[in-house]
HTML snippet that shows the backbone in 3Dmol.js (N, CA, C, O; Angstrom):
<script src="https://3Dmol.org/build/3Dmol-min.js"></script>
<div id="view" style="width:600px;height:400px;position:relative"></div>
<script>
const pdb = `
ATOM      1  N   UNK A   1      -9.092  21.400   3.805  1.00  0.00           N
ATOM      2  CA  UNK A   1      -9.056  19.999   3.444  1.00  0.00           C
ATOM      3  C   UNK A   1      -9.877  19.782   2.192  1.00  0.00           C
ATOM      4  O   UNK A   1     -10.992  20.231   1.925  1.00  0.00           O
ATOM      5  N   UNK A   2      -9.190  19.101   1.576  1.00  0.00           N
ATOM      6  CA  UNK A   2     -10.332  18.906  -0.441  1.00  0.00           C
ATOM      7  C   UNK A   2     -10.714  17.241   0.089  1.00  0.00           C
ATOM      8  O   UNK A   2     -10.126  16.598   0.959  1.00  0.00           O
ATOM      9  N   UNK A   3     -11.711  16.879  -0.625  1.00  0.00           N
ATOM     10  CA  UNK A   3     -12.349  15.445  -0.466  1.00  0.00           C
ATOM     11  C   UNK A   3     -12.104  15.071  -2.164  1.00  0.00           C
ATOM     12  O   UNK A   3     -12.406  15.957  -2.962  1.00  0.00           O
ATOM     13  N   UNK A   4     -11.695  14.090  -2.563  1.00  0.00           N
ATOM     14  CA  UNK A   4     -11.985  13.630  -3.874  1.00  0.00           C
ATOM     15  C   UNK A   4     -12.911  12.047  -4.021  1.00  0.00           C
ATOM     16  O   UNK A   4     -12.872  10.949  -3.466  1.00  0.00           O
ATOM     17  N   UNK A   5     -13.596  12.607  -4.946  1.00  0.00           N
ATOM     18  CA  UNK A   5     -14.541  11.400  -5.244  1.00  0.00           C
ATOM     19  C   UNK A   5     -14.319  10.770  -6.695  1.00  0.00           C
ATOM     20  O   UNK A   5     -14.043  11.339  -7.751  1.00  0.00           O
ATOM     21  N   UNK A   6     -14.567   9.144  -6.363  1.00  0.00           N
ATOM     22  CA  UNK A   6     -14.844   9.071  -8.397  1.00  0.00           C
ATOM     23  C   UNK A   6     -13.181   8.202  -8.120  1.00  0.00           C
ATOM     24  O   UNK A   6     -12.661   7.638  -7.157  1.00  0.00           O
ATOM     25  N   UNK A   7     -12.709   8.536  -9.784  1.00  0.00           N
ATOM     26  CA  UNK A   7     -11.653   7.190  -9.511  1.00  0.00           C
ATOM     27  C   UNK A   7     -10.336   8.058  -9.426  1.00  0.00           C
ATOM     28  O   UNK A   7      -9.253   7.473  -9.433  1.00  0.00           O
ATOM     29  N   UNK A   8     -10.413   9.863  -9.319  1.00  0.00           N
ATOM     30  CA  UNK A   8      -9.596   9.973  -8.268  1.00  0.00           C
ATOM     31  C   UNK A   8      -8.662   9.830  -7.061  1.00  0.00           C
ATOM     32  O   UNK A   8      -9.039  10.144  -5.932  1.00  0.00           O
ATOM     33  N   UNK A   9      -7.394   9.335  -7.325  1.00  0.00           N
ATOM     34  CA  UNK A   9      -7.157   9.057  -6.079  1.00  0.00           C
ATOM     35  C   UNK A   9      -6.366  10.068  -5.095  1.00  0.00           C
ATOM     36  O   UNK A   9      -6.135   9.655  -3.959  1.00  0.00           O
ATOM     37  N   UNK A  10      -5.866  11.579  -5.516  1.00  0.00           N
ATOM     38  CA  UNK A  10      -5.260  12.581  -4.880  1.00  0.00           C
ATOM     39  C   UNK A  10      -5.706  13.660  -5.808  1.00  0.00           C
ATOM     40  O   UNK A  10      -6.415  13.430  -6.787  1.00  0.00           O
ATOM     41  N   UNK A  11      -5.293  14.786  -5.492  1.00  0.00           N
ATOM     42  CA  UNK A  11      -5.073  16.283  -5.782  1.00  0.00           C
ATOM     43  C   UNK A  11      -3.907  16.707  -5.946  1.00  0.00           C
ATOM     44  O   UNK A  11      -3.205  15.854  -5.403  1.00  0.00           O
ATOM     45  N   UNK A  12      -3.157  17.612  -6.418  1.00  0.00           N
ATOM     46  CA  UNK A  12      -2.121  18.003  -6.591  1.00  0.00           C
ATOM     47  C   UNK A  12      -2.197  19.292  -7.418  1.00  0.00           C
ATOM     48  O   UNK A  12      -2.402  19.298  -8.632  1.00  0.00           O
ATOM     49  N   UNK A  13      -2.048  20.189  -6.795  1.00  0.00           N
ATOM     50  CA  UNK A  13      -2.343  21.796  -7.117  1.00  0.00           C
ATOM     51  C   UNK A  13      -0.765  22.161  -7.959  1.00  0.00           C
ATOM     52  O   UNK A  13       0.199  21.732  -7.325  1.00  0.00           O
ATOM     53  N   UNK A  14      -0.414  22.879  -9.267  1.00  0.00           N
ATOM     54  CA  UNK A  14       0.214  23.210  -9.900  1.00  0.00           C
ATOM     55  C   UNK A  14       0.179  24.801  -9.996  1.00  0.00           C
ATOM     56  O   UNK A  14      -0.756  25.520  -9.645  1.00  0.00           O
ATOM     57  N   UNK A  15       1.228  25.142 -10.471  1.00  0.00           N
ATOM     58  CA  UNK A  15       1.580  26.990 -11.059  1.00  0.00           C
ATOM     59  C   UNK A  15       2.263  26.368 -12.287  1.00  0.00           C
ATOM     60  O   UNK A  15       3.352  25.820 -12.116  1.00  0.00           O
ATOM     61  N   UNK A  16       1.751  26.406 -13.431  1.00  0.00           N
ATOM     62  CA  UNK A  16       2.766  26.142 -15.007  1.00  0.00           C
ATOM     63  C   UNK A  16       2.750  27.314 -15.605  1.00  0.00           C
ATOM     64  O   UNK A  16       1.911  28.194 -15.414  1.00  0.00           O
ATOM     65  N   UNK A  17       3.550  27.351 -16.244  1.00  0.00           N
ATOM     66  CA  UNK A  17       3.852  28.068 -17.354  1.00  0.00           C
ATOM     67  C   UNK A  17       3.045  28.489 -18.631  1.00  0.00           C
ATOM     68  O   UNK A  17       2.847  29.603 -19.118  1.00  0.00           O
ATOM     69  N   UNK A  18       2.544  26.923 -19.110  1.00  0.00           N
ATOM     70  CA  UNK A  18       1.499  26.482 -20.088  1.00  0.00           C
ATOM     71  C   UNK A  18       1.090  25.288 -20.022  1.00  0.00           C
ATOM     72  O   UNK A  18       1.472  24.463 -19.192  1.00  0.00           O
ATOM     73  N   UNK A  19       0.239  25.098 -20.940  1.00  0.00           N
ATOM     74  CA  UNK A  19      -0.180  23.413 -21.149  1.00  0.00           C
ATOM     75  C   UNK A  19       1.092  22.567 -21.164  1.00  0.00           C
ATOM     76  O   UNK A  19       1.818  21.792 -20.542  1.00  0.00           O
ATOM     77  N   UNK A  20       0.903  23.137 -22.123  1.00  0.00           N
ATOM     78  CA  UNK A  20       2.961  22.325 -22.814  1.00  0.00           C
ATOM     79  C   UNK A  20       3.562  21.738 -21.204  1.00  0.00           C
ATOM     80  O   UNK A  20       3.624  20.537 -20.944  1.00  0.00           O
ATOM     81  N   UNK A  21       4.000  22.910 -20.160  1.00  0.00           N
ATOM     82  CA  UNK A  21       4.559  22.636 -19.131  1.00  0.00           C
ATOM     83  C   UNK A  21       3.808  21.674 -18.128  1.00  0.00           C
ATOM     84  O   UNK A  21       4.587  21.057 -17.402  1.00  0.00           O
ATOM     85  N   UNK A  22       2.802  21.474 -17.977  1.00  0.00           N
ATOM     86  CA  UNK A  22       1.312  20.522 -17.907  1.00  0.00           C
ATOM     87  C   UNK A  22       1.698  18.920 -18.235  1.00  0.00           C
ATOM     88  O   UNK A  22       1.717  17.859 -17.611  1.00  0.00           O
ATOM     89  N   UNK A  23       2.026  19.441 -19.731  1.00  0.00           N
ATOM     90  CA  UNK A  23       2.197  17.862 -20.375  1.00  0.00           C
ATOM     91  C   UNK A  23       3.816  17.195 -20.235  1.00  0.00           C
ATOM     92  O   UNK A  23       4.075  15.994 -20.315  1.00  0.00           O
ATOM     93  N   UNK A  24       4.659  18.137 -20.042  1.00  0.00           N
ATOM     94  CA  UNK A  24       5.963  17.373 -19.506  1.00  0.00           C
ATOM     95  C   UNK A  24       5.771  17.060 -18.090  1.00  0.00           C
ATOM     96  O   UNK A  24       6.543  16.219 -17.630  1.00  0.00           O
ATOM     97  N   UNK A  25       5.024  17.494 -17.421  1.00  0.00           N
ATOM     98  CA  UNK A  25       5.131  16.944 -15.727  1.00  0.00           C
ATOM     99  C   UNK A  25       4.107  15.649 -15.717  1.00  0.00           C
ATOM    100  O   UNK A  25       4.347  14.787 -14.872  1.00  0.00           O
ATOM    101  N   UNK A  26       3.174  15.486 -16.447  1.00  0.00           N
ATOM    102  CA  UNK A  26       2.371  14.233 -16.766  1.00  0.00           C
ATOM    103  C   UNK A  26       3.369  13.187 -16.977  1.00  0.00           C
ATOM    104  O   UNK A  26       3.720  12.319 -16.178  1.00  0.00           O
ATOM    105  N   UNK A  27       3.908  13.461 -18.561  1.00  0.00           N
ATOM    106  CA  UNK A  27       4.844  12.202 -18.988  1.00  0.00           C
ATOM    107  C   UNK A  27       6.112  11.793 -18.007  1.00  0.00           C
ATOM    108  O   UNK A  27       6.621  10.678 -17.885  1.00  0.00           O
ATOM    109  N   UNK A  28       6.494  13.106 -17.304  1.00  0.00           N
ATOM    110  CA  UNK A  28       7.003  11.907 -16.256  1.00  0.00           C
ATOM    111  C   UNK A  28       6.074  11.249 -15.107  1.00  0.00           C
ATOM    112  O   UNK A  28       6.614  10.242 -14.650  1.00  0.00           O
ATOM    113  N   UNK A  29       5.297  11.433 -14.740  1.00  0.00           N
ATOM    114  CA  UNK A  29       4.647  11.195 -13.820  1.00  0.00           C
ATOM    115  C   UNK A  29       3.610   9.487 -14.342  1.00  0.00           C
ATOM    116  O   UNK A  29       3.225   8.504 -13.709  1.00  0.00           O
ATOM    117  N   UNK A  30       3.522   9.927 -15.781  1.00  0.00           N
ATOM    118  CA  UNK A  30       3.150   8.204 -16.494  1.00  0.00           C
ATOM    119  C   UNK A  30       3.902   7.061 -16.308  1.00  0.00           C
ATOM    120  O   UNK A  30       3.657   5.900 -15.982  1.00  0.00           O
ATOM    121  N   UNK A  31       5.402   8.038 -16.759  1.00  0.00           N
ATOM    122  CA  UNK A  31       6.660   6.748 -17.048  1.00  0.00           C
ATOM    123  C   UNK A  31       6.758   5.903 -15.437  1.00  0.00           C
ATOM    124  O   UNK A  31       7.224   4.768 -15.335  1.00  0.00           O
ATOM    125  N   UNK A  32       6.220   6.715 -14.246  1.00  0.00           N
ATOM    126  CA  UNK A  32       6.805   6.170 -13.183  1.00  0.00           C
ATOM    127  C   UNK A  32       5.469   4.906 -12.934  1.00  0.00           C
ATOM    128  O   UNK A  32       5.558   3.702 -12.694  1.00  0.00           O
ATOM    129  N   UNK A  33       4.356   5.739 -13.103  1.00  0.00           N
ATOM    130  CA  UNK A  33       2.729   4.913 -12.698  1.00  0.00           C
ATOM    131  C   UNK A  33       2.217   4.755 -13.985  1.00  0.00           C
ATOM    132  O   UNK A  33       2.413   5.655 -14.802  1.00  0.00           O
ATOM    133  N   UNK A  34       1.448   3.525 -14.370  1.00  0.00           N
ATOM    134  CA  UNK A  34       0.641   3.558 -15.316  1.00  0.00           C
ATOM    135  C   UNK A  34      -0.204   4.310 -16.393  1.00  0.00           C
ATOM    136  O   UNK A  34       0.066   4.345 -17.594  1.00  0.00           O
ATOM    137  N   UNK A  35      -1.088   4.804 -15.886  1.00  0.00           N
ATOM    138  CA  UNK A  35      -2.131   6.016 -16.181  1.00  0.00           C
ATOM    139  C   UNK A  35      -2.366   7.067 -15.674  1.00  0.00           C
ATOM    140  O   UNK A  35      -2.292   7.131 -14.447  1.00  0.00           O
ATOM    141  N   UNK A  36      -2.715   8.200 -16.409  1.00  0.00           N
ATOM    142  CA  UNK A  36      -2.809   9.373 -15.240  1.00  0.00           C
ATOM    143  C   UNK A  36      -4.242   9.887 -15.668  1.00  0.00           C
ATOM    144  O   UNK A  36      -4.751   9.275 -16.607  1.00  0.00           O
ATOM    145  N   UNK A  37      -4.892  10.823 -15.168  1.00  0.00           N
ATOM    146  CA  UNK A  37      -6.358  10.931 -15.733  1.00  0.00           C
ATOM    147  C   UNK A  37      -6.250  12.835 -15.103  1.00  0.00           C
ATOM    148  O   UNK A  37      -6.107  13.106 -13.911  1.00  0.00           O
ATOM    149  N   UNK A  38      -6.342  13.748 -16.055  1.00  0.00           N
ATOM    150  CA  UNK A  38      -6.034  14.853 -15.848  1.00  0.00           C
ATOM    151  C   UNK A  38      -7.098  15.810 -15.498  1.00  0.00           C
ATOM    152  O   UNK A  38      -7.667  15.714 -16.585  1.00  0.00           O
ATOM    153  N   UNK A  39      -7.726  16.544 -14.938  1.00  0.00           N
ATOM    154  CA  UNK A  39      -9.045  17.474 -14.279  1.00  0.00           C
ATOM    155  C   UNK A  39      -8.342  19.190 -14.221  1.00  0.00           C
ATOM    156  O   UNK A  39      -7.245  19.336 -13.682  1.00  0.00           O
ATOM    157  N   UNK A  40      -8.834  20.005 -14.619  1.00  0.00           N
ATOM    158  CA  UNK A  40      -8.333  21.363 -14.519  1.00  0.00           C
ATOM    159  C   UNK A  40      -9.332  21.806 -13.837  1.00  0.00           C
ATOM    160  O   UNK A  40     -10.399  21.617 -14.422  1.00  0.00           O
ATOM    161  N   UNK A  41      -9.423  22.312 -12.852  1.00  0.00           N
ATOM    162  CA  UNK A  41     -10.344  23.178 -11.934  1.00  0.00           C
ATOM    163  C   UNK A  41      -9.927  24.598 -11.887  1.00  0.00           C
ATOM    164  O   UNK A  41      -8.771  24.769 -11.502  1.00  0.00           O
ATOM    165  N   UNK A  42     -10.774  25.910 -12.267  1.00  0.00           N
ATOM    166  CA  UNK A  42     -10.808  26.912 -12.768  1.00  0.00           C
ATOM    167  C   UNK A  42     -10.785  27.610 -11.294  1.00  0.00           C
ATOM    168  O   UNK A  42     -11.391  27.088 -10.359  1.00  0.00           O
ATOM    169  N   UNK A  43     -10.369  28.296 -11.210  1.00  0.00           N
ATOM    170  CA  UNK A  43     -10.431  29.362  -9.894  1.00  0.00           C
ATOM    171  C   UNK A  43     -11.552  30.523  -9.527  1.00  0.00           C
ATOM    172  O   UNK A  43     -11.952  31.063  -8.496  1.00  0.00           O
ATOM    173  N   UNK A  44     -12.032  30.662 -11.917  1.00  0.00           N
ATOM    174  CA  UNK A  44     -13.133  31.653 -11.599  1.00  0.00           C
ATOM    175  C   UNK A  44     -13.942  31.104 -12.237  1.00  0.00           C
ATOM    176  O   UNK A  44     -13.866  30.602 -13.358  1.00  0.00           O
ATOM    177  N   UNK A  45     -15.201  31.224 -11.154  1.00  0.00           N
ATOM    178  CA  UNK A  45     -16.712  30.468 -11.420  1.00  0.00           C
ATOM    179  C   UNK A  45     -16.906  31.160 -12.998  1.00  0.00           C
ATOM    180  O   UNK A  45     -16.573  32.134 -13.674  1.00  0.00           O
ATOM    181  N   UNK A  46     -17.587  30.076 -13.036  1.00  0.00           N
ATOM    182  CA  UNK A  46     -18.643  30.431 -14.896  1.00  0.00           C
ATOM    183  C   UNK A  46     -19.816  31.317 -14.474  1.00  0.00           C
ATOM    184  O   UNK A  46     -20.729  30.803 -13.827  1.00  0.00           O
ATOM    185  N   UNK A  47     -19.846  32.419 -14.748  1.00  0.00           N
ATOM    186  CA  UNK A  47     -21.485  32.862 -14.771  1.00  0.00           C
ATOM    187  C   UNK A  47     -22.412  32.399 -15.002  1.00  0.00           C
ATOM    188  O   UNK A  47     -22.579  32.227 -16.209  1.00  0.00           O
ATOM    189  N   UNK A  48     -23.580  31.909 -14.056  1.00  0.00           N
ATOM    190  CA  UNK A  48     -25.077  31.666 -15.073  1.00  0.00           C
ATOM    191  C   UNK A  48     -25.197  32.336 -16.179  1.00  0.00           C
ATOM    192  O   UNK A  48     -25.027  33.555 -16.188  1.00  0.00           O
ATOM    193  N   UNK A  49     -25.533  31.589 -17.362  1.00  0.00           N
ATOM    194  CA  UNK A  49     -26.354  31.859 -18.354  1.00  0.00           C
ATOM    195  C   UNK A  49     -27.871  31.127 -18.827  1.00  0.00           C
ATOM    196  O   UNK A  49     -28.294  30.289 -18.030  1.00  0.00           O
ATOM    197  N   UNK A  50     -28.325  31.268 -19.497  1.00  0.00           N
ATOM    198  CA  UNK A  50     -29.264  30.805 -19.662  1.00  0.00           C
ATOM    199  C   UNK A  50     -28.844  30.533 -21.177  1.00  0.00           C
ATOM    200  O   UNK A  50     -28.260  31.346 -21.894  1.00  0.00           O
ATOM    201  N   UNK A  51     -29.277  29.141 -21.566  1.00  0.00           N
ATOM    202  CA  UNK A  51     -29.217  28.492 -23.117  1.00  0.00           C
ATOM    203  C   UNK A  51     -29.586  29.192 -24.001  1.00  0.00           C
ATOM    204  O   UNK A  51     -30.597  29.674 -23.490  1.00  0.00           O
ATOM    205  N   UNK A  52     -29.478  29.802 -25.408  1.00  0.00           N
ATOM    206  CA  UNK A  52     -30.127  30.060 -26.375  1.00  0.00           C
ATOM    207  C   UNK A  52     -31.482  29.681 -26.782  1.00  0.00           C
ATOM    208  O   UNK A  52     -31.945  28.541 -26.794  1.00  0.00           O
ATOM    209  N   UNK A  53     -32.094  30.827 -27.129  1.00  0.00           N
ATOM    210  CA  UNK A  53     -33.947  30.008 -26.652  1.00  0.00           C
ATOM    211  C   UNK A  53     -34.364  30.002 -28.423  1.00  0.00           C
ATOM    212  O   UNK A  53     -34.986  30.914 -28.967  1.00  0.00           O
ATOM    213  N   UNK A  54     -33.903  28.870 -29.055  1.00  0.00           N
ATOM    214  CA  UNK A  54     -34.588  29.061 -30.592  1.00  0.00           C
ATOM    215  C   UNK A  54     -35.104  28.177 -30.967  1.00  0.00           C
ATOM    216  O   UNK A  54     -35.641  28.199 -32.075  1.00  0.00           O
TER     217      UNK A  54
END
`;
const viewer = $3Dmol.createViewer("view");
viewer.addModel(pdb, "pdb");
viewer.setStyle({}, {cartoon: {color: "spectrum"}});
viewer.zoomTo();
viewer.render();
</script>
């Protein structure tokens, strides 16, 4: 089960092709609802790093 917070109102997990394929499933998905507000969640964590120390 995913929880979404914020002005989120669902999830919807994708397999595309590319961005490109990304941005044609948006524009229809605008033409039907108003606004859409887009979030990419990465599958592989970022490593700690530590900032540049200068």
């Amino acid at each position: 089960m995913q929880q979404v917070t914020g002005d989120d109102c669902f999830v919807c997990r994708l397999w595309l092709r590319s961005i490109e394929h990304l941005d044609d499933i948006r524009a229809r998905v605008t033409d039907r609802a108003a606004t859409s507000s887009t979030a990419i969640v990465k599958t592989t964590p970022v490593e700690r790093r530590m900032p540049p120390l200068e």
